[in-house]
N, CA, C and O of each residue as an XYZ file, in Angstrom:
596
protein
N       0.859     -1.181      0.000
C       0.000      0.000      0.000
C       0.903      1.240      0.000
O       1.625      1.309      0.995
N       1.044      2.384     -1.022
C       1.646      3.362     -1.132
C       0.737      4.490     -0.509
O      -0.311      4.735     -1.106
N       0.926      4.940      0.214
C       0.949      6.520      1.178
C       1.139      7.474      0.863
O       2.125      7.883      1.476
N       0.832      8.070      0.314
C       1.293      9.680     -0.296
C       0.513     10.374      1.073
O      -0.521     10.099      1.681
N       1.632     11.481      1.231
C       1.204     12.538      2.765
C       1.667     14.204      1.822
O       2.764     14.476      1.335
N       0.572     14.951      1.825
C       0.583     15.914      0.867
C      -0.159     17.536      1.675
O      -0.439     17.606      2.872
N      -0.270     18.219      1.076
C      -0.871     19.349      1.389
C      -2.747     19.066      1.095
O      -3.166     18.826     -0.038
N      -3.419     19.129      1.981
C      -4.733     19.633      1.444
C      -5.066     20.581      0.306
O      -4.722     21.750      0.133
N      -5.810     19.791     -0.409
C      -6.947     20.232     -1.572
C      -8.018     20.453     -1.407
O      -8.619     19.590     -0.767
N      -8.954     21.875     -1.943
C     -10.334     21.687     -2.012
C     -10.618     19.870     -2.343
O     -10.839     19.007     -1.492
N     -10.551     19.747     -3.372
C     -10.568     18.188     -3.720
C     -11.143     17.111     -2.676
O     -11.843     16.102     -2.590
N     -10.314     18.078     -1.894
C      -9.638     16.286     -0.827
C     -10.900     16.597      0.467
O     -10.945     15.895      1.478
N     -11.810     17.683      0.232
C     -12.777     18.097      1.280
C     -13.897     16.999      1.486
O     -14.261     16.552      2.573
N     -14.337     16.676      0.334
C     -15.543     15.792      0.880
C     -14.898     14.688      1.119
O     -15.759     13.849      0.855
N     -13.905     14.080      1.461
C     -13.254     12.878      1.501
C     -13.129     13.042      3.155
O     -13.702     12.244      3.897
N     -12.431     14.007      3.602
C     -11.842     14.795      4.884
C     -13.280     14.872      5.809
O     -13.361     14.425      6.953
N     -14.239     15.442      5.174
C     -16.106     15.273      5.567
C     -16.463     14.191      6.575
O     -16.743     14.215      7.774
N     -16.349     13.198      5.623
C     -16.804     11.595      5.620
C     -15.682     11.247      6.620
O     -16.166     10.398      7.369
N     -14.378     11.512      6.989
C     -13.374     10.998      8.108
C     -14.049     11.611      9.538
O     -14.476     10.921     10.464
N     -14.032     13.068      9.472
C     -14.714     13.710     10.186
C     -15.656     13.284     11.072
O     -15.702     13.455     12.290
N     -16.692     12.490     10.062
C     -18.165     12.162     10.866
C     -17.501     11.333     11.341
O     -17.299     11.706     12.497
N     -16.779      9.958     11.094
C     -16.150      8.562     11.014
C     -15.824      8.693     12.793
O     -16.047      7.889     13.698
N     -15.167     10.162     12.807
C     -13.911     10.288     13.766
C     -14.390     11.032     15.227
O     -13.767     10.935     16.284
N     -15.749     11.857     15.005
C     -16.031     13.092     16.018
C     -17.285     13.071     16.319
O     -18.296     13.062     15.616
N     -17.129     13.064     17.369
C     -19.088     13.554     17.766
C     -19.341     14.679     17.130
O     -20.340     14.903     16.448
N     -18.617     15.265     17.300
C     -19.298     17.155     16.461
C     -18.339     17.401     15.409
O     -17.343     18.042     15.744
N     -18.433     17.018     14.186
C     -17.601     17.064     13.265
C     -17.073     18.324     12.608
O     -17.871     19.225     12.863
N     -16.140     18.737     11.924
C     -16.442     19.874     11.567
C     -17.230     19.951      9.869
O     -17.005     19.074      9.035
N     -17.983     20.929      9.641
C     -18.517     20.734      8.235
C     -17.517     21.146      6.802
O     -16.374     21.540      6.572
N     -18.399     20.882      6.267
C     -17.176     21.015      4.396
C     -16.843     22.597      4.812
O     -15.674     22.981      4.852
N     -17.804     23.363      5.077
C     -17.520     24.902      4.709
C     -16.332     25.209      5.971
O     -15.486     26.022      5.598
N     -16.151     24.733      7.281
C     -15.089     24.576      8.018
C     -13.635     24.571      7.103
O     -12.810     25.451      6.856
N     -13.747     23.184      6.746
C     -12.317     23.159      5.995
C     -11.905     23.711      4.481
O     -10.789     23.615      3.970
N     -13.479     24.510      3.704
C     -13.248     25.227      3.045
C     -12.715     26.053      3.136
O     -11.792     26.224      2.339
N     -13.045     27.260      4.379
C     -12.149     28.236      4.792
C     -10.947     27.988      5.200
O      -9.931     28.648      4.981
N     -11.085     26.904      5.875
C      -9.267     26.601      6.605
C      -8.423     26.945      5.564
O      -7.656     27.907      5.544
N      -8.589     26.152      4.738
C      -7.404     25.754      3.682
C      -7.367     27.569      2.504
O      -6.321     28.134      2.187
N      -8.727     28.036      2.135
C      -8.581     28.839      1.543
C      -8.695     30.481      2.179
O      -8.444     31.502      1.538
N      -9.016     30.428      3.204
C      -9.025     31.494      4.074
C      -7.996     32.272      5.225
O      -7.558     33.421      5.281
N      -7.834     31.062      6.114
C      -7.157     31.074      6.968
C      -5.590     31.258      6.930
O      -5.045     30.280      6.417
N      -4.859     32.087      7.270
C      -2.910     32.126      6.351
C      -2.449     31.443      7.365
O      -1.274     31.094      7.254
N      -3.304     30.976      8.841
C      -2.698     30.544      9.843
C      -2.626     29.155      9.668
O      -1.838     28.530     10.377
N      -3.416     28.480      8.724
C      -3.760     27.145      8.807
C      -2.584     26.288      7.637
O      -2.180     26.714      6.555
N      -2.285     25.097      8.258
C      -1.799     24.349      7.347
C      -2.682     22.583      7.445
O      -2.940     22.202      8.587
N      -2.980     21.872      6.551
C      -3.514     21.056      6.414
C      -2.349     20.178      5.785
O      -1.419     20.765      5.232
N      -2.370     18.688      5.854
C      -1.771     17.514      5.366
C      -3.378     16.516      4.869
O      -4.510     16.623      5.341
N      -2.942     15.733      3.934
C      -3.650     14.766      3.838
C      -2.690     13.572      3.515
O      -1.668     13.895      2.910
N      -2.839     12.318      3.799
C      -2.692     11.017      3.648
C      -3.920     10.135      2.692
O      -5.100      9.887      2.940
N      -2.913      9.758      1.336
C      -3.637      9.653      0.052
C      -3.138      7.729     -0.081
O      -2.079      7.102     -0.089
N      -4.272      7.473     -0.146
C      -3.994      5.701     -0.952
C      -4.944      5.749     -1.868
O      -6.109      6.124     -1.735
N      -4.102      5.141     -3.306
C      -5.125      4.720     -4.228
C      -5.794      6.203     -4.588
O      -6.925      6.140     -5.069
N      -5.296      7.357     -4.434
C      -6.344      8.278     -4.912
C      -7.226      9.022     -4.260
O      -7.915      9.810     -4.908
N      -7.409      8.892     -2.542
C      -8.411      9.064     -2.110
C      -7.713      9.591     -0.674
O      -6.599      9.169     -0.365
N      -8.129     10.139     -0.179
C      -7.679     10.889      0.654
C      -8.211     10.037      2.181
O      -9.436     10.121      2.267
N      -7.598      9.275      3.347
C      -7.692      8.472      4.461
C      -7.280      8.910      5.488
O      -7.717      8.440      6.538
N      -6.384      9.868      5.504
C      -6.481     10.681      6.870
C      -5.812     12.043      6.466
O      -5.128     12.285      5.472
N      -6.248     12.998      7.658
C      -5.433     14.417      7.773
C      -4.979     15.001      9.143
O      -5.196     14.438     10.216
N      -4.216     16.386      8.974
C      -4.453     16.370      9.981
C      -3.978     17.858      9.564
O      -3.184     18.010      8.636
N      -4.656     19.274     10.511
C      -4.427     20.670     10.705
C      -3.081     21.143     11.417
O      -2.376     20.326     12.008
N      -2.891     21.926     11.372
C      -2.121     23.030     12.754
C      -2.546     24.581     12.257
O      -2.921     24.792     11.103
N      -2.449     25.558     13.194
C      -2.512     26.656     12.796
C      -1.055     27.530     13.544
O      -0.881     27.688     14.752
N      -0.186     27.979     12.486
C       0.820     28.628     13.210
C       0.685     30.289     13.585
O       0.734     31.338     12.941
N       0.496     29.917     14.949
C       0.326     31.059     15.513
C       1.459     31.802     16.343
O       1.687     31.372     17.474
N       2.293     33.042     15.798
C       3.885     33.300     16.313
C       4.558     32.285     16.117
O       4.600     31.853     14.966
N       5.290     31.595     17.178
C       5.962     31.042     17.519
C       5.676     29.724     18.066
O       6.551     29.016     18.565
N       4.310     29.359     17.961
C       3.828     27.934     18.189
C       2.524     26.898     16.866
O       1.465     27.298     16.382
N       3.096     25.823     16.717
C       2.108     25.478     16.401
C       0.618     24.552     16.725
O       0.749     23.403     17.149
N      -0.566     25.038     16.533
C      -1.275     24.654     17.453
C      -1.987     23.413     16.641
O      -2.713     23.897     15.773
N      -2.033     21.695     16.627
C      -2.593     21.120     15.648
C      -3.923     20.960     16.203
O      -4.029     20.453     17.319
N      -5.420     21.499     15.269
C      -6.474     21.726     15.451
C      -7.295     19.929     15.156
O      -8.270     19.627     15.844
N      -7.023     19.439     14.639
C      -7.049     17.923     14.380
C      -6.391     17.235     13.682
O      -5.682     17.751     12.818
N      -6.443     15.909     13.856
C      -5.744     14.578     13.128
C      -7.042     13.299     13.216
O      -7.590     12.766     14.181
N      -7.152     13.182     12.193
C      -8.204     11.660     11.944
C      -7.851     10.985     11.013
O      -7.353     11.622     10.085
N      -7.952      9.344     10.838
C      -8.030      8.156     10.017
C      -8.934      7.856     10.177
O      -9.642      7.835     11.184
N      -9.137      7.415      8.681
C     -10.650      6.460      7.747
C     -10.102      5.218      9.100
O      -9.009      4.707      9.342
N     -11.470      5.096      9.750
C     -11.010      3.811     10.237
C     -10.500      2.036      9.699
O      -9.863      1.209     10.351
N     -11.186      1.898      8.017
C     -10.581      0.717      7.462
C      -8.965      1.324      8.225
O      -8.597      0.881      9.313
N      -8.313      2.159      7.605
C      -6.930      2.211      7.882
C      -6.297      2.863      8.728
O      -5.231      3.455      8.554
N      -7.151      2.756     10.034
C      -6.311      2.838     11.513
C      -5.151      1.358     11.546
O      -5.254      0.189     11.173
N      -4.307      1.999     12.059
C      -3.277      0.607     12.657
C      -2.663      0.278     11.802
O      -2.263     -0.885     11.786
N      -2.360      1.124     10.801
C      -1.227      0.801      9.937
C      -0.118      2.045      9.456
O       0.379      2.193      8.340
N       0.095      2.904     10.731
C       1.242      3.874     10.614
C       0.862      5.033     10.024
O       1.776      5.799      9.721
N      -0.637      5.474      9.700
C      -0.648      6.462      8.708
C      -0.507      7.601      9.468
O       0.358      8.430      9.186
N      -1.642      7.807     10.879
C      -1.469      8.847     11.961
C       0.294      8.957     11.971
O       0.683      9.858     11.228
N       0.955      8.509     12.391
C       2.518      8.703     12.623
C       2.750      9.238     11.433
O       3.277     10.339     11.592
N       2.516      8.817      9.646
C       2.821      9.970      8.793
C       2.015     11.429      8.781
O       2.076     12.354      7.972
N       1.556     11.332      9.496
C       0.566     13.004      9.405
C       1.579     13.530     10.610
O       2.584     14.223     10.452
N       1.043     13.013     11.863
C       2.065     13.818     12.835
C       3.466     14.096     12.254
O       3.876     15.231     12.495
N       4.472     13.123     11.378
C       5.386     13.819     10.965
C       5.593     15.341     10.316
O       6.261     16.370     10.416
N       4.508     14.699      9.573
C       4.648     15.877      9.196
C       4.180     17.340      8.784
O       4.372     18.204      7.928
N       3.241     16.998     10.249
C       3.147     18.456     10.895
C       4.350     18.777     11.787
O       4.387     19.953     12.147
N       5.326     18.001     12.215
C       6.347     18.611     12.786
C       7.364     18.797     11.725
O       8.188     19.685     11.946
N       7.457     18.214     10.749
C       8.691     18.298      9.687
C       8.118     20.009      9.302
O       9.090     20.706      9.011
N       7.186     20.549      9.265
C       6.334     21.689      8.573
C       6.512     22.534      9.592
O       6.727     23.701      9.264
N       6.479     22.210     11.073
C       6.643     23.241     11.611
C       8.694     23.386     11.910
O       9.048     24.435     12.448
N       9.277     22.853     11.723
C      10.700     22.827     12.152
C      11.239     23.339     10.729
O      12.179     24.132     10.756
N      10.823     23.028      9.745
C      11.106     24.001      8.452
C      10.666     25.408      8.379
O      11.182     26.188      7.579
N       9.698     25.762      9.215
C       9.516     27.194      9.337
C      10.048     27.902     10.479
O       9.839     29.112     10.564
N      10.751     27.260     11.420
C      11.144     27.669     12.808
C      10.180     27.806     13.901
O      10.372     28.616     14.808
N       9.236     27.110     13.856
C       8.485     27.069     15.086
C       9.010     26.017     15.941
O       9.153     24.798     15.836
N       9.344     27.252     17.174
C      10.162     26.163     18.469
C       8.892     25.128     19.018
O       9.104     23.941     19.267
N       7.783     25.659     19.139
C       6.860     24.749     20.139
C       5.376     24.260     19.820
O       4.555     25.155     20.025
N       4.932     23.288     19.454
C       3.467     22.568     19.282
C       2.948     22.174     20.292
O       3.590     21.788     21.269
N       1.885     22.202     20.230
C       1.076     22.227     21.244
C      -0.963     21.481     21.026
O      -1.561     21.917     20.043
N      -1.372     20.947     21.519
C      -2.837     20.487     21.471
C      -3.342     20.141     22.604
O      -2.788     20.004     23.695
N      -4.865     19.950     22.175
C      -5.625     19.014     23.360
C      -6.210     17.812     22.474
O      -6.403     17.856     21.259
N      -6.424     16.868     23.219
C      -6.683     15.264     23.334
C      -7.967     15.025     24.213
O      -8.371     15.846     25.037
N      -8.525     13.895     23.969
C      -9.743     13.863     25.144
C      -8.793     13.144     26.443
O      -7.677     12.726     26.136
N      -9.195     13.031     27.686
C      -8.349     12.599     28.477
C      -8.567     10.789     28.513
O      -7.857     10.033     29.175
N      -9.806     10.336     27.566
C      -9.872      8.991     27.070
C      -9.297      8.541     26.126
O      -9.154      7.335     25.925
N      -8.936      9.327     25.498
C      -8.283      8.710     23.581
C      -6.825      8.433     23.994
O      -5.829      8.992     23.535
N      -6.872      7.409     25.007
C      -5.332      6.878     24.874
C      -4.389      6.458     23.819
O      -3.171      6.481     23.996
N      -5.049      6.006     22.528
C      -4.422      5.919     21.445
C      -3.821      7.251     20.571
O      -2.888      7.425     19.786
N      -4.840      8.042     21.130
C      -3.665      8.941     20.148
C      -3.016      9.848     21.412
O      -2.521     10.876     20.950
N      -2.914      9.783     22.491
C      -2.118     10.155     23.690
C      -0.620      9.367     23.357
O       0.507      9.855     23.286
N      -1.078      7.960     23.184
C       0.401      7.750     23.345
C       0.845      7.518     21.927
O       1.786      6.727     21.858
N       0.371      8.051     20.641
C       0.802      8.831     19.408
C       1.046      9.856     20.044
O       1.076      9.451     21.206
N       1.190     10.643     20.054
C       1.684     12.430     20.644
C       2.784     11.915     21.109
O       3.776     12.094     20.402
N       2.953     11.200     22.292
C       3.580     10.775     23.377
C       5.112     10.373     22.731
O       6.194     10.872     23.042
N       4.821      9.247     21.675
C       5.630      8.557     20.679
C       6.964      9.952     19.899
O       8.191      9.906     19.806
N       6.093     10.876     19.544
C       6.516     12.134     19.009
C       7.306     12.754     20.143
O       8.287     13.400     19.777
N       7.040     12.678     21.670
C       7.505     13.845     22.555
C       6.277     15.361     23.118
O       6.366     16.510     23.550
N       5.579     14.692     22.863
C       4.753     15.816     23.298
C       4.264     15.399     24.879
O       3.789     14.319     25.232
N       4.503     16.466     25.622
C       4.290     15.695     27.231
C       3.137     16.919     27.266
O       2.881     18.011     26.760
N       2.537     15.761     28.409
C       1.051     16.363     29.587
C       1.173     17.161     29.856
O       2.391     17.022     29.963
N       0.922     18.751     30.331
C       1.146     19.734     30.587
C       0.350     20.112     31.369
O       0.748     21.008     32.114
N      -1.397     19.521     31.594
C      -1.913     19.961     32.199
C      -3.798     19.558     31.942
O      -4.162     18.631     31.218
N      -4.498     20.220     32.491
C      -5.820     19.397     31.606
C      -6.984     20.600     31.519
O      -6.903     21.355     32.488
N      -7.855     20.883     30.746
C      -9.058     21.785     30.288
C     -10.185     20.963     30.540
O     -10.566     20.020     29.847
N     -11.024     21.680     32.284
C     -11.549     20.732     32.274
C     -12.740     20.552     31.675
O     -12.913     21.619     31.086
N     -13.944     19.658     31.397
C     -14.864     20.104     30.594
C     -14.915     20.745     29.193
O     -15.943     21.233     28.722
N     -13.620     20.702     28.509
C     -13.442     21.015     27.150
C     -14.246     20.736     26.455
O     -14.589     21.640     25.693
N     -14.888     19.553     26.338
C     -15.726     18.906     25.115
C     -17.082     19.663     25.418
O     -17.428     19.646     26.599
N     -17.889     20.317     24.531
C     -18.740     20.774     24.827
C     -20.009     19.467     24.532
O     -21.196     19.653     24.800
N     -19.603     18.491     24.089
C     -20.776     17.154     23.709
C     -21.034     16.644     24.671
O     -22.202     16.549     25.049
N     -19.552     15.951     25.649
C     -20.072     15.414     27.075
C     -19.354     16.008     28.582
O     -19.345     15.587     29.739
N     -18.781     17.190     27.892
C     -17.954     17.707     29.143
C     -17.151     16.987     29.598
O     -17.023     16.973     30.823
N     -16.085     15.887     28.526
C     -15.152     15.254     28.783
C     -13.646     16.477     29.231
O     -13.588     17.583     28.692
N     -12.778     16.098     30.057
C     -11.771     17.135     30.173
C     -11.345     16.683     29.006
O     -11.804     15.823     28.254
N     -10.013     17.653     28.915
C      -8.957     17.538     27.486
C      -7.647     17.532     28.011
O      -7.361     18.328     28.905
N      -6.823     16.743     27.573
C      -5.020     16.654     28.071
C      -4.781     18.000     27.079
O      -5.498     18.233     26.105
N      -3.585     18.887     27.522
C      -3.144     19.837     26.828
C      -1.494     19.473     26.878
O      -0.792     19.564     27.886
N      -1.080     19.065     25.621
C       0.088     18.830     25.757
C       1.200     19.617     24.683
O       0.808     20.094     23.617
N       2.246     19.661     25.005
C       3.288     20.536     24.323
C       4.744     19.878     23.563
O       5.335     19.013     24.210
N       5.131     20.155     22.644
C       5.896     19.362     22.288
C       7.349     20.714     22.036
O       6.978     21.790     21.566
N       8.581     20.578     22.304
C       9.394     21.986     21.803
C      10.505     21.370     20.649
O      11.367     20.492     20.611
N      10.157     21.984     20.103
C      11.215     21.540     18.254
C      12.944     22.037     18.671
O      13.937     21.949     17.949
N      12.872     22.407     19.659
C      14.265     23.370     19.865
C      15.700     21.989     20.178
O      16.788     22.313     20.653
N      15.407     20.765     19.852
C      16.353     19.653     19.994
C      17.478     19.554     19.305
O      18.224     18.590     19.477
């Protein structure tokens, strides 16, 4: 299976849609990542392409001197086969080519799988937001990662 990990496309939106619902209680909609990608100068998007079709992505928005990644999701057929680890790359390969010393997110404080993805990368616990989720008032891990190595 070949992997292509690329920049977001309008294109690649209704594909990104359908992961979305796959991935979130409150998803974000097409017109969300319409603007991201064509609006926003803060936003950078990745997608992860097999066969043509776009299976996972993932955001950051660089803000100063940090980057903040707004999400990461996989088509679940293709969880568990390394693709999350190519997106997180390279949102850090993207932010260390532009000089951003420090990344940063929140996590639900249940999604141990992608906790200890972050984790894998270097991004440590920092602290927690509680009631973040506005769906079930789950807290959120806020964790930080610093590129300065």
């Amino acid at each position: 299976m070949e992997i292509i990990v690329r920049q977001m496309l309008e294109k690649d939106i209704e594909d990104i849609v359908e992961i979305e619902k796959e991935a979130f209680t409150t998803p974000w909609s097409k017109k969300a990542f319409t603007s991201e990608i064509n609006e926003n100068n803060l936003a950078y998007y990745l997608v992860a392409q097999v066969e043509g079709k776009a299976v996972a992505y993932g955001g950051i928005w660089l803000v100063l001197n940090e980057g903040h990644i707004t999400n990461i999701a996989v088509k679940e057929e293709y969880k568990g086969k390394g693709i999350g680890n190519k997106i997180v790359e390279g949102l850090i390969y993207h932010c260390i080519k532009r000089g951003i010393d420090n990344m940063t997110l929140e996590v639900r404080k249940s999604n141990q799988v992608a906790i200890n993805l972050y984790e894998k990368y270097g991004f440590i616990d920092y602290g927690v937001r509680p009631k973040y989720y506005a769906d079930d008032g789950e807290d959120a891990i806020i964790m930080w990662r610093s590129n300065r190595n």
